[in-house]
C-alpha positions in Angstrom: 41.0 -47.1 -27.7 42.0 -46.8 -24.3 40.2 -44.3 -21.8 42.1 -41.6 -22.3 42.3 -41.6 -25.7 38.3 -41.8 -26.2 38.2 -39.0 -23.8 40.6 -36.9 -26.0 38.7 -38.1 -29.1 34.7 -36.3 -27.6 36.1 -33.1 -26.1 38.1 -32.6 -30.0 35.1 -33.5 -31.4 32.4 -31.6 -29.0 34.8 -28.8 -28.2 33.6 -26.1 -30.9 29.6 -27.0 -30.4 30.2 -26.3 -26.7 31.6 -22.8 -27.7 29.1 -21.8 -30.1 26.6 -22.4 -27.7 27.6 -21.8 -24.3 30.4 -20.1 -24.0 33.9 -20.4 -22.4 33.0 -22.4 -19.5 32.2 -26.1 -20.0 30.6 -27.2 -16.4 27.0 -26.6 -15.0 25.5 -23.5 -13.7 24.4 -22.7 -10.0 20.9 -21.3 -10.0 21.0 -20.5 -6.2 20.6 -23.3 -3.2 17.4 -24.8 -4.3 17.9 -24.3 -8.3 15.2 -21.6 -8.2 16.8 -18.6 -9.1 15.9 -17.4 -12.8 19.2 -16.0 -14.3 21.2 -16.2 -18.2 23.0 -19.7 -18.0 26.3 -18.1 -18.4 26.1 -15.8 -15.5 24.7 -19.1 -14.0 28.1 -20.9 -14.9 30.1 -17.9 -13.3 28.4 -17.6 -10.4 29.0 -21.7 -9.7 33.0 -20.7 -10.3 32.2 -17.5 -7.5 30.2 -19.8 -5.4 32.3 -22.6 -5.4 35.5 -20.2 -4.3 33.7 -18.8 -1.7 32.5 -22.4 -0.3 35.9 -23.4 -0.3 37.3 -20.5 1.5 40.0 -19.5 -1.4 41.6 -16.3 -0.1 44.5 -15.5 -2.1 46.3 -17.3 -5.1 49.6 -17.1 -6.5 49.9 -20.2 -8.4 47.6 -22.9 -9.5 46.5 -25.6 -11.1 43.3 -25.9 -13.2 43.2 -29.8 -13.3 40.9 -30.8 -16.5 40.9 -26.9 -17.7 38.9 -27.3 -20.7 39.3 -24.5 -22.5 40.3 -22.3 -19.5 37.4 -20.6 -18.5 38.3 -20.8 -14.8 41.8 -20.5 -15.5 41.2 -16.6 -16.8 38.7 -16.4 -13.7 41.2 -17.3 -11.1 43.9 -15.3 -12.9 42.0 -12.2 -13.1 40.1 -12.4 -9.5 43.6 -12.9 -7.7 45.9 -11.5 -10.0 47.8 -15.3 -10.0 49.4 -17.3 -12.6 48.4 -20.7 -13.4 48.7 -24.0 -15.6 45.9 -25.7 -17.1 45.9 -29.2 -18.5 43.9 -31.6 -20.7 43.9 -34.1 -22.9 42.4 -32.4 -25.5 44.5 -30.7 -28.2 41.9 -28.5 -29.5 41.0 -27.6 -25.9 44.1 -26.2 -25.3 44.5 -24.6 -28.8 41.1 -22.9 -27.8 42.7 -22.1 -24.3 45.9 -20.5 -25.8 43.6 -18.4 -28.2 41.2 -17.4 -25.9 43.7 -16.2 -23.3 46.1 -14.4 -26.1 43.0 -12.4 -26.4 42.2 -11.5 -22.9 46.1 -10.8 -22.3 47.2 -13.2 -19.4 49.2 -15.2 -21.8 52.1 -13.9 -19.6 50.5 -15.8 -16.6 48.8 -19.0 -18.1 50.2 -21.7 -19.6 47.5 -24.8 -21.2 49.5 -28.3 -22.1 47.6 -31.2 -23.6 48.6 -33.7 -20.4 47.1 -36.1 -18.4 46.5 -34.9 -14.9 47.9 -38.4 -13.3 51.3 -37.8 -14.9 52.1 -34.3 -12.9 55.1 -34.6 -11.1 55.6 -33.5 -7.9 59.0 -31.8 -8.7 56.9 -29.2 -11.0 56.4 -25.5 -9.1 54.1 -26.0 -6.1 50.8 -25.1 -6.2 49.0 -23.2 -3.8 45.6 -24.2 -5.2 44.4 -26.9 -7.2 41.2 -26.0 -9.1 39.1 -29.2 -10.3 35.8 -28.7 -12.2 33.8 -31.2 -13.4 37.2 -33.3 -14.4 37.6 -36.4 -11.4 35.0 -38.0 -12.7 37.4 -38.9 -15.9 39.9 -40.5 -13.5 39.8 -44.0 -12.7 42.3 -43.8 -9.7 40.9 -41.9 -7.5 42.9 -42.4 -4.4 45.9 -41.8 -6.0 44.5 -38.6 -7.8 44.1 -37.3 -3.7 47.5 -38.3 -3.1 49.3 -36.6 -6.4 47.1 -33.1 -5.4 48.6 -33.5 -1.9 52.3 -33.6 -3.5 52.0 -31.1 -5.4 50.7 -28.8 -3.4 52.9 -26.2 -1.2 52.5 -26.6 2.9 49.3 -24.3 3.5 47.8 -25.4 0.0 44.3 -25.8 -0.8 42.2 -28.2 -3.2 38.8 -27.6 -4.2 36.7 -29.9 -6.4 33.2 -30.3 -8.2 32.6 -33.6 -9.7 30.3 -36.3 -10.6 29.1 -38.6 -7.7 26.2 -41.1 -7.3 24.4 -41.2 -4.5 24.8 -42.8 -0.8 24.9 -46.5 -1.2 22.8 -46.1 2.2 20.2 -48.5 0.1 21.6 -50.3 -2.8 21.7 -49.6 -6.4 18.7 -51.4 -8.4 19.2 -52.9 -11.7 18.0 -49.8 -13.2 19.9 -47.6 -11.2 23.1 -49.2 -12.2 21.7 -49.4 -16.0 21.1 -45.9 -16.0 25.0 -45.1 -14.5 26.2 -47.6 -16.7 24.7 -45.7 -19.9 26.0 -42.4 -18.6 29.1 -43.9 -18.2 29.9 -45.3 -21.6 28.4 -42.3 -23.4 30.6 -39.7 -21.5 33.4 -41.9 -21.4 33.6 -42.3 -17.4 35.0 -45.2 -15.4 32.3 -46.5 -12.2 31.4 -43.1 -10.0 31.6 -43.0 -6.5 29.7 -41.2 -3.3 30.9 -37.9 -2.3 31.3 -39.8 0.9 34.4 -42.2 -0.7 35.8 -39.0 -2.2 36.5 -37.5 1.1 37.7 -40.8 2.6 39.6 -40.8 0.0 41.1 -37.4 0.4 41.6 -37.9 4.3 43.7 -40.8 3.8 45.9 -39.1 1.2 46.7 -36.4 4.3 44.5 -33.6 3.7 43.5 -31.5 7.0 39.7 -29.9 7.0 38.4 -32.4 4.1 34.4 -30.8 4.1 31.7 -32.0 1.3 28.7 -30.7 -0.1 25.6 -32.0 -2.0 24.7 -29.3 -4.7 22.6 -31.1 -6.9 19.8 -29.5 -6.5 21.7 -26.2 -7.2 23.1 -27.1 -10.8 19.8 -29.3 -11.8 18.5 -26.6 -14.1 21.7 -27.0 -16.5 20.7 -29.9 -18.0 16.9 -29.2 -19.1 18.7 -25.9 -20.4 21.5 -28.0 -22.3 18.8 -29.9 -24.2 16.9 -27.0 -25.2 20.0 -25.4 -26.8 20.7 -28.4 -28.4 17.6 -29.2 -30.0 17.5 -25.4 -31.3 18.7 -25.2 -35.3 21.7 -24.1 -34.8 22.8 -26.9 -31.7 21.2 -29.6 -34.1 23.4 -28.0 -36.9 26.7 -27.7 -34.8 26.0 -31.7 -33.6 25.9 -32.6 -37.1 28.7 -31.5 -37.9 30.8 -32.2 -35.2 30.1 -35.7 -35.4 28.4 -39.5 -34.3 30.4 -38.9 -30.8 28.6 -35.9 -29.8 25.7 -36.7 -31.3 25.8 -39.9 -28.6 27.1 -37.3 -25.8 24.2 -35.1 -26.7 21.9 -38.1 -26.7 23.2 -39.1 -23.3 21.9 -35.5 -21.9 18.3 -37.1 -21.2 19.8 -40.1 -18.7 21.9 -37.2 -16.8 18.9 -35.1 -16.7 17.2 -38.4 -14.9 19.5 -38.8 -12.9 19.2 -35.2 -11.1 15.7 -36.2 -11.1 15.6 -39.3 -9.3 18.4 -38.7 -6.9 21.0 -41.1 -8.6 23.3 -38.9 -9.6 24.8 -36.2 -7.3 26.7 -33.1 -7.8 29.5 -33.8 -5.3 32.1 -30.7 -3.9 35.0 -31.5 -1.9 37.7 -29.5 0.0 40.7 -29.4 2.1 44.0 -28.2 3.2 47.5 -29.3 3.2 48.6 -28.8 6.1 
């Protein structure tokens, strides 16, 4: 299978286990600055979709684009918070059957529309967005440079992008053998091509035209998420839900433990990016 279609494949497959358990929003949670504060995990996962807005300086919305919208969580957050209409996309036909039902219910189907589409095939000609909303998605993408330049196209002058994804750290020193073992296992069992720094990420976003381009390291913010991840999945009805969902997420759920290690040992990094067409 190619990588999209393996991608499809775990988030049909994991899609309903992730709702039972968690909720509507399928990224980490921010548990203040340091990862101290004590809090329920899904007023943990809002506040990372408030605190993330706020770090990028998102004033007013009229149209966006959640990029990698799961089952639109954010998409209903953004819509309500600035009253603005949106499109989500994924590969992931039951994500977006979720999506639809989900946002039938909370009545913005008049503002949000969910397709099953790659990201790297939106075309510039489409409405302009104003903002383009990417959580925990750019790590899927294996072309990077040329995901900066398609957000810069489609975005209106005066339009904003701000991002979350998976990094690894500073090549400042290089990787060991177990480092790259470690990002290598994470890798196949989440169905991700190589990760990069936060620090390629913004070169890569500079070169595409962007105006402003900040970063942020918020590791240690999210690094609760994952002890909290295992625990629900361990619990009778996570193991029950992963047993029926299937060998994929049983290996995504096993893969939980190496990204947990990696918050631990400074390997992988929580990576936010920003900036402004101009």
């Amino acid at each position: 299978m190619t990588l999209n279609q393996r991608i499809q494949t775990f988030y049909d497959q994991s899609t309903a286990v992730w709702l039972d358990m968690w909720g509507e929003h399928m990224h980490h949670g921010y548990y203040g600055p340091d990862g101290s504060e004590q809090k329920d995990h899904l007023q943990a996962q809002i506040d990372l979709v408030t605190e993330l807005l706020r770090w990028g300086d998102v004033q007013q919305v009229e149209h966006f684009l959640d990029a990698g919208c799961g089952v639109g969580g954010s998409s209903r957050f953004l819509a309500k918070l600035y009253g603005a209409s949106g499109m989500g996309v994924t590969l992931s036909p039951v994500q977006v059957a979720e999506a639809r039902r989900l946002t039938q219910q909370a009545k913005l189907d008049d503002r949000l529309t969910f397709e099953v589409k790659d990201m790297m095939t939106i075309q510039a000609s489409e409405k302009p967005f104003d903002l383009i909303w990417s959580m925990e998605s750019a790590e899927h993408i294996r072309e990077k440079e040329r995901l900066f330049q398609l957000f810069y196209d489609c975005l209106r002058p005066g339009g904003q992008f701000v991002m979350a994804t998976w990094c690894h750290r500073e090549l400042d020193t290089a990787l060991t053998p177990g480092d790259q073992k470690l990002l290598d296992q994470i890798c196949h069992l989440y169905h991700l091509p190589p990760l990069v720094a936060v620090s390629d990420l913004q070169a890569f976003a500079r070169q595409a035209g962007f105006q402003g381009v900040e970063t942020a390291d918020w590791s240690a913010a999210v690094a609760p998420f994952w002890p909290a991840v295992i625990r629900s999945a361990i619990s009778l009805p996570g193991v029950k839900g992963l047993l029926k969902s299937g060998w994929g997420t049983i290996k995504g759920a096993w893969a939980m433990r190496y990204m947990r290690q990696g918050f631990r040992n400074g390997l992988l990094k929580f990576g936010l990016v920003k900036g402004q067409k101009i």
